[in-house]
N, C-alpha and C positions, 0 to 999 in steps of 0.2 A: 504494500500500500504506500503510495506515495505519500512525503509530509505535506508535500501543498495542496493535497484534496484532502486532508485531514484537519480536524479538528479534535480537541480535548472540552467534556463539559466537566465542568466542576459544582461541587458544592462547600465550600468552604475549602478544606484541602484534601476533598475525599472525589476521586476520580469515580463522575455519574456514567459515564460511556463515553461512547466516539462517533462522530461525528465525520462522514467520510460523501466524498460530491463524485459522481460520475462523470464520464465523459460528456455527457449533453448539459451538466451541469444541476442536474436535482439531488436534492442531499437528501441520505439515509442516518438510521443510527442506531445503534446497538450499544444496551445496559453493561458495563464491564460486571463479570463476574463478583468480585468484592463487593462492589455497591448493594449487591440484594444480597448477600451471604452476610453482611456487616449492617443491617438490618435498615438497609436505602428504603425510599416508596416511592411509588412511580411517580415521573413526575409530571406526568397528565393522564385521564382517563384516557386520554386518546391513545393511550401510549402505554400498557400494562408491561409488566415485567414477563419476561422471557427468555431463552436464551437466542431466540434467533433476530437477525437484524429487520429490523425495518426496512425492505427495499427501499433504492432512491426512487424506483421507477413509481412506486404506490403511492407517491407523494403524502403520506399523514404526518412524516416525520420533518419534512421539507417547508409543511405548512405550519408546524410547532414551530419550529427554530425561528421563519421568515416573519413571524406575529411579534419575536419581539425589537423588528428594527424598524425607523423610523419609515415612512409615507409620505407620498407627494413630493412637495416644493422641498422638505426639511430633509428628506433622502437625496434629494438632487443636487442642493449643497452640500451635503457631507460627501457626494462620491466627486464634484469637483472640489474641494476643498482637499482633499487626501490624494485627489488622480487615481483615484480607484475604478475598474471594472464595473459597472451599475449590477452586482451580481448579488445576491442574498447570501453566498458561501463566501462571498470577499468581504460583502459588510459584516456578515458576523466575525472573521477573522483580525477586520478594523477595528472595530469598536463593540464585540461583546462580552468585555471583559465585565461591566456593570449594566445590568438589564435588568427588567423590572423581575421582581420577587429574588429568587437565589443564587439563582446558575451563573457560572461566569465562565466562558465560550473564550477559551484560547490557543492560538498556534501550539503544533508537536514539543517538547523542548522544552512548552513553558506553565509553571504551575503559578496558581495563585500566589502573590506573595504573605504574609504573616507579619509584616508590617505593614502599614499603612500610611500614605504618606500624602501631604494636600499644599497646597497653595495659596497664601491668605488672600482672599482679594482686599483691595484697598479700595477708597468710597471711587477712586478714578477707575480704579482695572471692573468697580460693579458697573460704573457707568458707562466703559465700553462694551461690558458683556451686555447691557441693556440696550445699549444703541442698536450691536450688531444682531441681537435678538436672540443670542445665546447659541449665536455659531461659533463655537472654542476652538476648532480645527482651522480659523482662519489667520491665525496668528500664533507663535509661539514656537520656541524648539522642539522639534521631534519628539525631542526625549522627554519633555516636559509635557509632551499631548495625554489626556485624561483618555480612558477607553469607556467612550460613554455613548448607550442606546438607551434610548425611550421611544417606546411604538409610538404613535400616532402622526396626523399630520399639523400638527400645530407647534412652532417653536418653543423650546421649552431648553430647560439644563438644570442637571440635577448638583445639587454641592452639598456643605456639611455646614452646619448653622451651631454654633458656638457661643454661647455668652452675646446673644445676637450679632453673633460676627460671621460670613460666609468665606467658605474656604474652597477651591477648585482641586476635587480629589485628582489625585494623578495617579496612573497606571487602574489596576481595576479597585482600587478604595472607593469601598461604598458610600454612600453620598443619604444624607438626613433626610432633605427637601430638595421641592422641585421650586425654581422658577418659571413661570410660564410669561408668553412676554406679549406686546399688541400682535395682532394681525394687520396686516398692508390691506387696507379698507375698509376694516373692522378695530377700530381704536378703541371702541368702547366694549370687546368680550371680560379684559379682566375686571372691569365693573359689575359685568351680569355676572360676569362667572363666581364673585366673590358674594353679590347680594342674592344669587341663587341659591347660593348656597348654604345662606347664612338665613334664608326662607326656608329651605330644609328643614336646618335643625331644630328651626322653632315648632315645626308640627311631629317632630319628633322621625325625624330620617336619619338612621346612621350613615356621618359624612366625613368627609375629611374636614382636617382642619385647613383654616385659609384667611390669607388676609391680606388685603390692597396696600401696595408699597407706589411709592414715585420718585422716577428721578427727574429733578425739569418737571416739565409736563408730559411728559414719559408715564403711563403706570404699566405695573406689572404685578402679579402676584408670587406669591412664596406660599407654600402648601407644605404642611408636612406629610412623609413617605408614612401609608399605613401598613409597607411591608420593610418597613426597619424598625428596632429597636435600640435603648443602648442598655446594656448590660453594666453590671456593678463596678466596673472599671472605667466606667465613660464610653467604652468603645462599642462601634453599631455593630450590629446582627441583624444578618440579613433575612427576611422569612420569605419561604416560599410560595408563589403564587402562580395563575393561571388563567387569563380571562376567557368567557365561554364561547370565543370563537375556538381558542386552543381546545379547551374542553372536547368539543364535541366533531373536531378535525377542519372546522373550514378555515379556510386562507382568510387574511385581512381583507381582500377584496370582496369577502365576501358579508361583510359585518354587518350587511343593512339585506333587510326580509326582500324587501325588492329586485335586492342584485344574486338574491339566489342563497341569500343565510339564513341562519334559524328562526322562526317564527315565537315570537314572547310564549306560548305555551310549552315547545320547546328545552327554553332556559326554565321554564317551571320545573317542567321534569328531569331537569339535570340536577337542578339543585334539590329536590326531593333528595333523590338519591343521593347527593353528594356531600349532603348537609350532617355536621353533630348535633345540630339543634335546628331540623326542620321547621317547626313550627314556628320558633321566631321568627327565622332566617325570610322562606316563603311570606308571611304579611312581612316583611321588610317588601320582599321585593315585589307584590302586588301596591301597596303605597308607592313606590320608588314610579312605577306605570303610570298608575294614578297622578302622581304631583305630575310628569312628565307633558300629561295632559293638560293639568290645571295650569301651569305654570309658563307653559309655551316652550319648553324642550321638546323641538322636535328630532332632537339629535342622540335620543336617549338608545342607540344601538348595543349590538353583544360585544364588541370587546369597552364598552364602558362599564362591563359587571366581570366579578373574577372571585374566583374562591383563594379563601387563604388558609394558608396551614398552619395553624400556633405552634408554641413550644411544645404545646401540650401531644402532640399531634392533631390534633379537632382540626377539621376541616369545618368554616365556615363561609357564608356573605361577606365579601370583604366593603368596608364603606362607601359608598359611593361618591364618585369622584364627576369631571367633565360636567357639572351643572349648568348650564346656560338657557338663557330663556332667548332662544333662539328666533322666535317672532317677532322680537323687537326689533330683528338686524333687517334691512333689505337685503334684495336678491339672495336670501338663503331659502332653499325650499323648506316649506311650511309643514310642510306634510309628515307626518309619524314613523320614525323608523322602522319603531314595531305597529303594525297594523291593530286594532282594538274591532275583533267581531268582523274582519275583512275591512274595518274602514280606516283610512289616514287621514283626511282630513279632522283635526281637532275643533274643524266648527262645525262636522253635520256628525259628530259621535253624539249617542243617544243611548237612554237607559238598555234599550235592545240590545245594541251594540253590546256593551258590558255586560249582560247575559251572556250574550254567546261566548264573549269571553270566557264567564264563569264557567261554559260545560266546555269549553278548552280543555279548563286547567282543573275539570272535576272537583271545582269549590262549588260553593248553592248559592244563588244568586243575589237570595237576598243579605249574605254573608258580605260576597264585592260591591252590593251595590251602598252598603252601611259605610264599608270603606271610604266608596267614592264619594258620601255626602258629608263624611268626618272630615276628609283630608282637605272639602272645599269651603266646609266652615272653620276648620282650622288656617285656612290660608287670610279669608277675609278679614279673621280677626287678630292676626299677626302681622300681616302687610304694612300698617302703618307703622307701627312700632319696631320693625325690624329695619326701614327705612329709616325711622328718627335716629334706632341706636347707630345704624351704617354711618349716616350722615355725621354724628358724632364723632364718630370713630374716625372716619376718613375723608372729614370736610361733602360741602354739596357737592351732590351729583345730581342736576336735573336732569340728563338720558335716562334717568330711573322711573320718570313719572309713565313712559312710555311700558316698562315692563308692568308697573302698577295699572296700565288701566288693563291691559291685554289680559292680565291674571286675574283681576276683580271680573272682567267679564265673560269668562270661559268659569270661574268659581260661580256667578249668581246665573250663569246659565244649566248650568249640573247642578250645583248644589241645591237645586228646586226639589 
């Protein structure tokens, strides 16, 4: 086997398998014997333990790996920024040394290291990581480049947040929080994305935490990671995770029910099964639909849900993250990632609808429909005050009054 069609996955410094890309270039992978002898778990349902390899040509293994590098515009600068191949075997070999939940994805040769090592930024070096929008690869020594992936398509960079001070992990040192930075036409997401979120938690939605920073008139957000931890010596830990497009084998392209990905009843059923604590877990994520509705996220697709694995081992709903009340924006389609009863538009969904929902997902109707009239009397009477305390917190923002009415009128429209 060649080392350049290889890779090594790690879990802290315990060797998960290999990682190996064929000739047409789809990658397979195969558990190293130790990992499941030395009491490893799989690291996606999609992916059970075995001794035989995941063909590259069957692609499930190819679609794992590929879920956890970036998308779009922010994959197309990191593979100009590096001069790299636009290949999913070469970015993983670039930059998968820090990827969301455990694993760290590195050339033959080379193991994680056992120290950790970071970079302080200074309020200058935040302020060009702000400008540039947290492209790190476009500047710096070699040697001094951080090996960092975060899926999705929106700019973002993870670091390590200290005594409120952020630091640029170098090599694959785990990183606290993310930054997430504006969108080119979209200035005001880290606004929604921060008061949608902080609308969540008032009706009681397990979320991350998050909160609106500026430089200039620059804003951006800082989010903490809900799959690190720091352990009794100061230093993170990394916990394992999985979002349910990985779960259930489809590619990132395929994250939205439209382009051919799982339908919300679905991820019910995944999480049924995959859950330590079903019952909470499930009304989390029936609420989490619900507000998606009420709220005007129409952008609430499967790799924005992910299961996490505690210390404990428990597999849980990990919090939810990517909140945006996405109606507020122009030119963003409106329409429902996950379809409710066959319907996406969020202004002809109807008690109906929500039934058919409910014999989806085999709950009783008037079980989802209690939900949907909780979560929109909960929102009506939290909206104002989550605005006041926002407003406090991180000076006016009147683009907000645009999400308050969209919310208030999708809430007294259901919530009848």
């Amino acid at each position: 086997m060649n080392d350049s069609d290889t890779l090594k996955v790690w879990h802290g410094q315990r060797l998960v398998g290999i990682l190996r890309r064929n000739p047409v270039g789809y990658i397979g992978f195969r558990y190293d014997p130790g990992w499941m002898a030395g009491g490893g778990f799989a690291i996606s349902r999609s992916l059970p333990p075995g001794g035989e390899e995941f063909a590259p040509a069957k692609g499930i293994a190819h679609r794992f790996f590929a879920n956890l590098l970036p998308e779009g515009m922010v994959r197309e600068h990191i593979v100009r920024d590096l001069k790299l191949p636009n290949t999913d075997f070469d970015l993983l070999r670039a930059i998968g040394g820090e990827c969301a939940g455990a694993l760290s994805i590195l050339p033959v040769g080379r193991r994680p290291s056992e120290q950790h090592h970071y970079r302080p930024l200074a309020e200058q070096d935040l302020a060009d990581l702000v400008n540039r929008r947290g492209q790190v690869y476009a500047t710096g020594p070699v040697a001094q480049r951080p090996r960092l992936s975060l899926a999705g398509a929106q700019d973002k960079c993870p670091v390590l947040v200290r005594d409120d001070h952020c630091f640029l992990p170098l090599g694959e040192a785990p990183s606290s929080h993310i930054l997430k930075f504006e969108v080119p036409d979209y200035r005001h997401v880290p606004v929604y994305e921060t008061f949608t979120t902080h609308l969540a938690a008032a009706v009681g939605l397990p979320v991350v935490e998050i909160g609106l920073r500026a430089i200039g008139k620059t804003r951006y957000t800082l989010i903490t990671r809900y799959d690190r931890l720091f352990d009794q010596r100061g230093e993170v830990v990394r916990l394992h995770q999985e979002d349910f497009c990985q779960a259930q084998g489809f590619g990132y392209e395929k994250k939205y029910q439209e382009h051919g990905g799982p339908a919300f009843a679905q991820c019910y059923r995944l999480l049924r099964d995959a859950s330590s604590e079903p019952a909470i877990d499930l009304r989390h994520l029936l609420r989490w639909q619900i507000f998606n509705v009420l709220a005007g996220n129409s952008d609430g697709h499967a790799k924005n849900l992910s299961l996490l694995r505690l210390p404990n081992g428990d597999i849980r709903l990990a919090p939810f993250y990517d909140l945006v009340c996405t109606r507020a924006i122009q030119r963003i389609d409106y329409r429902l990632a996950f379809a409710i009863g066959g319907k996406r538009d969020p202004g002809l969904i109807t008690k109906a609808h929500w039934d058919a929902l409910a014999q989806e997902c085999d709950v009783t109707s008037r079980f989802l429909w209690h939900l949907v009239k909780e979560t929109a009397t909960g929102l009506l009477e939290n909206l104002a005050v989550v605005r006041e305390s926002f407003e406090a917190r991180f000076g006016a923002c009147p683009a907000l009054q645009r999400v308050e009415q969209i919310i208030a009128k999708q809430c007294r429209r259901l919530g009848q």
